[in-house]
C-alpha positions in Angstrom: 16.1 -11.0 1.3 13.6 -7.8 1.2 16.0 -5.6 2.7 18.6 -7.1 0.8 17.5 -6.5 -2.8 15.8 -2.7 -1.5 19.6 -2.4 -0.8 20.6 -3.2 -4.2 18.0 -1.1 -6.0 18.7 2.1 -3.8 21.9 1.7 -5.1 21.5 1.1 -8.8 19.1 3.9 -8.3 21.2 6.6 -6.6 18.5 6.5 -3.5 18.3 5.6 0.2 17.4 1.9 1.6 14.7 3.8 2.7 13.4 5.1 -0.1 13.9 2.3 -2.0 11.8 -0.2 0.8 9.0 2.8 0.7 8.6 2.8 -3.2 8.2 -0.8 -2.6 6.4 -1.5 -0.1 4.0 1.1 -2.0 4.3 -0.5 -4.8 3.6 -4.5 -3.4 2.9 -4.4 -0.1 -0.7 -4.2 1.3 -3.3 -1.1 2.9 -2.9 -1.3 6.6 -6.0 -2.3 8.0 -8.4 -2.2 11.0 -9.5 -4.9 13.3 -12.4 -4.5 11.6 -11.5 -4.8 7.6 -11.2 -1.3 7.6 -8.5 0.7 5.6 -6.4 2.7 8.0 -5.5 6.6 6.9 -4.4 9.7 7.8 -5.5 13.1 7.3 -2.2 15.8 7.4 -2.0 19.9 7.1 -0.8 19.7 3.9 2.5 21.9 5.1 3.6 18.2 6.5 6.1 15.7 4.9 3.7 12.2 5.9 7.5 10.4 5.4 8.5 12.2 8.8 5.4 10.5 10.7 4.9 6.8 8.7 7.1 5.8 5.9 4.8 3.8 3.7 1.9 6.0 2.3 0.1 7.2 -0.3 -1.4 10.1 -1.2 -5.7 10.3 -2.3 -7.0 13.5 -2.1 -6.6 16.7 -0.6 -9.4 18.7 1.4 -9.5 22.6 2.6 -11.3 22.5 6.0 -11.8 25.9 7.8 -10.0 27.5 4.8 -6.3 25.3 5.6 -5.5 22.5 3.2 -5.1 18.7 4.3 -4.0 16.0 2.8 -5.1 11.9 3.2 -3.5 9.6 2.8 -3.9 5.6 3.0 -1.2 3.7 5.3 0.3 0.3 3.9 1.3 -2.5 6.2 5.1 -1.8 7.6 6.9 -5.5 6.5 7.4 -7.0 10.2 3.7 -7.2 10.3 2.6 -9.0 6.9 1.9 -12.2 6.5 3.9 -15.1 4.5 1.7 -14.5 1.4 1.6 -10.9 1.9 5.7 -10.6 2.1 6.1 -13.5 -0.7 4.0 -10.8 -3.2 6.4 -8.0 -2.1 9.5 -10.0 -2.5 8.1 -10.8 -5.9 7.6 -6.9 -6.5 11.3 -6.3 -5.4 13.0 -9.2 -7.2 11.1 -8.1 -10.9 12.3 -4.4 -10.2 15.9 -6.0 -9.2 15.5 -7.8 -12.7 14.8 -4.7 -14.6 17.8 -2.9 -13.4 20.1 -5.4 -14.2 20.6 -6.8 -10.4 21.5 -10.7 -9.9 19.0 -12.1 -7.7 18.4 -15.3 -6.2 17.7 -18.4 -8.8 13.8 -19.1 -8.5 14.5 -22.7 -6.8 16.3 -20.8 -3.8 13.6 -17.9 -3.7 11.2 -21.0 -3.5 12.9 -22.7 -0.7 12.8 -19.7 0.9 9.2 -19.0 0.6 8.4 -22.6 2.1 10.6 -21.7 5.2 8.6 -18.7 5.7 5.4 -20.5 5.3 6.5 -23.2 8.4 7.0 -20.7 10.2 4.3 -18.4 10.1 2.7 -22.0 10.8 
């Protein structure tokens, strides 16, 4: 239903699908993290596009090391490893910005079935 609705929006928006899942997953989705807890980042000469390596970043703070800039930035979780609450909050995220460009979605008591499938089977 994710990739559905990102669909829809990259449409409504004049976009890519994958555009329209980064901003989103941006947006709703969560940091990547260690096995540790640990928030997960990247550090990139700041002549490189991070899209071309990972498509879900975001950008902190740039640092000049040895007179070259870099850029860091923090990774977010790529969808096929969240978890049931994790993608619930992003489909959440992706149905309100649906809503506010004037995209159908689902009625709530479908979304809501849905959402209980999920949760069996992350079970």
């Amino acid at each position: 239903y994710f990739h559905l609705l990102a669909n829809k929006i990259a449409q409504a928006i004049g976009t890519s699908e994958d555009e329209a899942k980064a901003e989103l997953v941006c947006s709703y989705g969560v940091y990547a993290r260690d096995e540790e807890g640990g928030l997960i980042g990247i550090k990139l000469p700041s002549s490189v596009n991070p899209q071309t390596i990972y498509p879900y970043t975001k950008f902190i703070e740039s640092r000049m090391e040895n007179g070259k800039e870099f850029r860091c930035y923090l990774l977010y979780k790529r969808t096929r490893y969240m978890d049931t609450a994790e993608m619930a909050r992003l489909i959440d995220g992706a149905i309100y910005e649906a809503k506010e460009l004037g995209i159908e979605t689902d009625p709530p008591e479908k979304i809501a079935k849905l959402k209980s499938l999920w949760e069996r089977e992350d079970k």
